[in-house]
N, C-alpha and C positions, 0 to 999 in steps of 0.2 A: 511612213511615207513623208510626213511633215518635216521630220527633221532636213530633209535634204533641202527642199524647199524657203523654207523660212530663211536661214540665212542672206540667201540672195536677193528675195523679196526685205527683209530689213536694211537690203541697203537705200534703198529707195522710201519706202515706207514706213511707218510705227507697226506692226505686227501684235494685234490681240489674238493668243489661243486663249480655249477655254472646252472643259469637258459638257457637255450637255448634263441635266439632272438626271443621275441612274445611269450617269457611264463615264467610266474612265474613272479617275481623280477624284471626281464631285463627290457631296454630300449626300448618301445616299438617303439619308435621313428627309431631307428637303425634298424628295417624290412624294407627290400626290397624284395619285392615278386620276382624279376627277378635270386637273388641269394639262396632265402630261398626256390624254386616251385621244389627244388629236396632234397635229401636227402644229396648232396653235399656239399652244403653251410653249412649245418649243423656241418657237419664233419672238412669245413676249418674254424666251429667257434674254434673246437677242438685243431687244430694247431695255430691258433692264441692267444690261450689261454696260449697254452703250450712254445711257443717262448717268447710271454710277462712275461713270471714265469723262465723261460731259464730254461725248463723242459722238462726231454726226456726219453724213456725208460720207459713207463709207465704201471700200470695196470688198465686198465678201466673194469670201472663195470656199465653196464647200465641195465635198465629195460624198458620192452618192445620198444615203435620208440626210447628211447637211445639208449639200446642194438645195434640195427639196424643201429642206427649215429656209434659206435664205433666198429662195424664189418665193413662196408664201407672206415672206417678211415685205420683200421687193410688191408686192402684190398689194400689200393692206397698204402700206407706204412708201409708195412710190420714190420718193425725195430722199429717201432717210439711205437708201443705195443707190451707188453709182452703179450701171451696167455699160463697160467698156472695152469691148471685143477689141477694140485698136491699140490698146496700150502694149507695146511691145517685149518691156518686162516680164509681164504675170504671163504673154504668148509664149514667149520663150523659153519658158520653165514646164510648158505643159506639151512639148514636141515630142 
């Protein structure tokens, strides 16, 4: 699904993917069920991600339990995402 996506959106944007812990690419190693059994840990892979890149002010874009990790994240911190239904880029790609 992403790959169609990204290119368009990196003309405008810096573009960070990244697989969640226990999916995709990632280390599967690095699951721990005690911090991954909510939807939290997910969200502080986000901030961890983002302090590692010295990256702030963001727009995330997820799709479905992403979506969900990065409304939660939007949730605990507010600041740390932009939410911008007007930008006619990221609209345009999702018609």
């Amino acid at each position: 699904m992403w790959h169609r996506i990204i290119p368009e959106l990196q003309k405008e944007y810096k573009v960070i993917t990244f697989d969640y812990t226990g999916a995709g690419l990632s280390d599967a190693s690095a699951y721990e069920e005690s911090r991954y059994a909510a939807i939290s840990g997910y969200s502080m892979d986000i901030v961890e991600i983002l302090d590692e890149m010295n990256t702030s002010n963001i727009h995330f874009i997820g799709h479905s339990v992403s979506g969900m990790i990065g409304g939660r994240r939007g949730c605990e911190a507010p600041r740390s995402l932009r939410i911008n239904n007007h930008d006619r880029t990221i609209r345009s790609l999702f018609k």
